[in-house]
SEFI-907544 format. One record per residue (C-alpha): residue in one letter; x, y, z. Coordinates in steps of 0.25 Angstrom, whole numbers, plus 5000, padded with zeros to 4 digits. Last residue first. Layout:
% residues N
aXYZ...
***
This chain:
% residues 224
x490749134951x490749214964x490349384963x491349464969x490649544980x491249454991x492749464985x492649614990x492749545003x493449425001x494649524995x494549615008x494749495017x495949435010x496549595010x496349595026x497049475028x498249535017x498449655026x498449565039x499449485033x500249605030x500449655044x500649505049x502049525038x502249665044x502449625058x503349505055x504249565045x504349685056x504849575066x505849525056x506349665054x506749675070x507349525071x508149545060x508649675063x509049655078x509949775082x508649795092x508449955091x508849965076x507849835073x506849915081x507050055073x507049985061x505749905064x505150025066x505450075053x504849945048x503449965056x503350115051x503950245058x504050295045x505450335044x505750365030x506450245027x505550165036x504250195025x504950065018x504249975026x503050035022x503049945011x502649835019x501349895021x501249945007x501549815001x500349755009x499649855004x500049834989x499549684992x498149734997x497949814985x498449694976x497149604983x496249694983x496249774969x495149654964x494249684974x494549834972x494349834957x492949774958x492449894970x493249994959x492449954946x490949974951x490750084959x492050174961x492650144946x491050154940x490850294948x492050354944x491950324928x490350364928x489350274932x488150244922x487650124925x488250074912x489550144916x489550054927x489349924918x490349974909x491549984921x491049854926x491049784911x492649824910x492949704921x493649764932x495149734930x495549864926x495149934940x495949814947x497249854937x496949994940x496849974955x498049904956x498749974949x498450114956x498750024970x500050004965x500250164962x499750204975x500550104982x501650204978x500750344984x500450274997x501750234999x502350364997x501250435003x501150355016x502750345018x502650495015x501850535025x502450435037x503950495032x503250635034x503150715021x503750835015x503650925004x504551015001x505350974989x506450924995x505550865005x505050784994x506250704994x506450635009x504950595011x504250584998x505550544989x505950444999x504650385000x504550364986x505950284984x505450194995x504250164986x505050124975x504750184961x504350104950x502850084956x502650234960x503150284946x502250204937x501050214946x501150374944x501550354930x500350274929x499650374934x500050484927x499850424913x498550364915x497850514919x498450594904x498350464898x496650454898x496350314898x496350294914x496750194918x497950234926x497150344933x496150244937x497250164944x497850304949x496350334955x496250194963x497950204968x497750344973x496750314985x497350184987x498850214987x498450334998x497750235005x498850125005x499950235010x498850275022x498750115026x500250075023x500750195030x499750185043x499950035044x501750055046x501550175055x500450075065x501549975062x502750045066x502550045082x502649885080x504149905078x504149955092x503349865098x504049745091x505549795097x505449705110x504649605103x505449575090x506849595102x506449475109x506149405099x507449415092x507149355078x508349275071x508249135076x507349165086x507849245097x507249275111
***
């Protein structure tokens, strides 16, 4: 059955296959998300820190991963570092490249949520005596992240559609898929407006669950 310019027929016949990328698709945008998470907090302290011999690596660090294209980065980890022996699989180094690029937009994040916790908290923890670690993990960071929510969740949605791009290097992805259908079928259109369709209910999920996270930590914000 045609309409207008989607085959039905053929979105159905091929949507099993193209489906088969989604679990690939989840599992990049998931682990790359961590690793961007785990580094992204100590980077934003890193860049504001007062000492230059910490800031200056790091902003060079978020300098570098924000003026360079991601693509460009995956190239370099799986078709150039095995020119200098170390090796990845395309799955390995779609995680780390992205990982380690949404690492630096996750580091700004952070910092600017970190700086935008009034200056008393950080005086009223070191009037109860905490020390640095303990007034960041106890009193600043729970502010910081209902404040980080909303940018977070925007950078994983760019991470999700992002992974896209982890085709070129073969991960067996939802766009990789596509590929192979739209190959198959000889009906392009069709083939990539299917995908459109699967990724867009893909990040209106995402965005449902970031709605219910901000009304969480909204709970503990105190109404005026």
């Amino acid at each position: 059955m045609q309409l207008g310019f989607f085959n039905i027929d053929k979105a159905i016949e091929n949507l099993p296959l193209i489906l088969s990328g989604l679990p690939m698709t989840i599992a990049v945008s998931f682990l790359s998300m961590a690793i961007g998470m785990m580094l992204g907090l100590p980077l934003a302290l890193m860049r504001s820190s007062e000492r230059k011999t910490v800031r200056l690596p790091a902003r060079v660090y978020i300098s570098f991963m924000r003026g360079t294209p991601v693509l460009v980065f995956l190239f370099i980890i799986y078709f150039g570092l095995p020119a200098v022996g170390i090796e990845f699989t395309a799955f390995q180094a779609a995680v780390l490249g992205f990982g380690l690029n949404a690492a630096a937009y996750i580091a700004e994040v952070n910092r600017a949520a970190l700086n935008s916790v009034e200056y008393g908290q950080w005086e009223a923890a070191q009037s109860l005596g905490l020390n640095y670690r303990q007034s960041v993990i106890g009193i600043v960071l729970p502010q910081a992240m209902r404040i980080a929510m909303p940018p977070l969740t925007n950078i994983f949605l760019d991470l999700v559609k992002a992974t896209s791009l982890a085709a070129v290097i073969t991960v067996p992805e939802l766009f990789q898929k596509t590929q192979i259908a739209s190959g198959r079928s000889f009906d392009f259109l069709t083939m990539y407006t299917l995908v459109a369709l699967i990724y867009w209910p893909l990040c209106i999920l995402i965005s449902i669950v970031q709605e219910r996270l901000e009304k969480h930590f909204s709970r503990f914000v105190e109404q005026k």
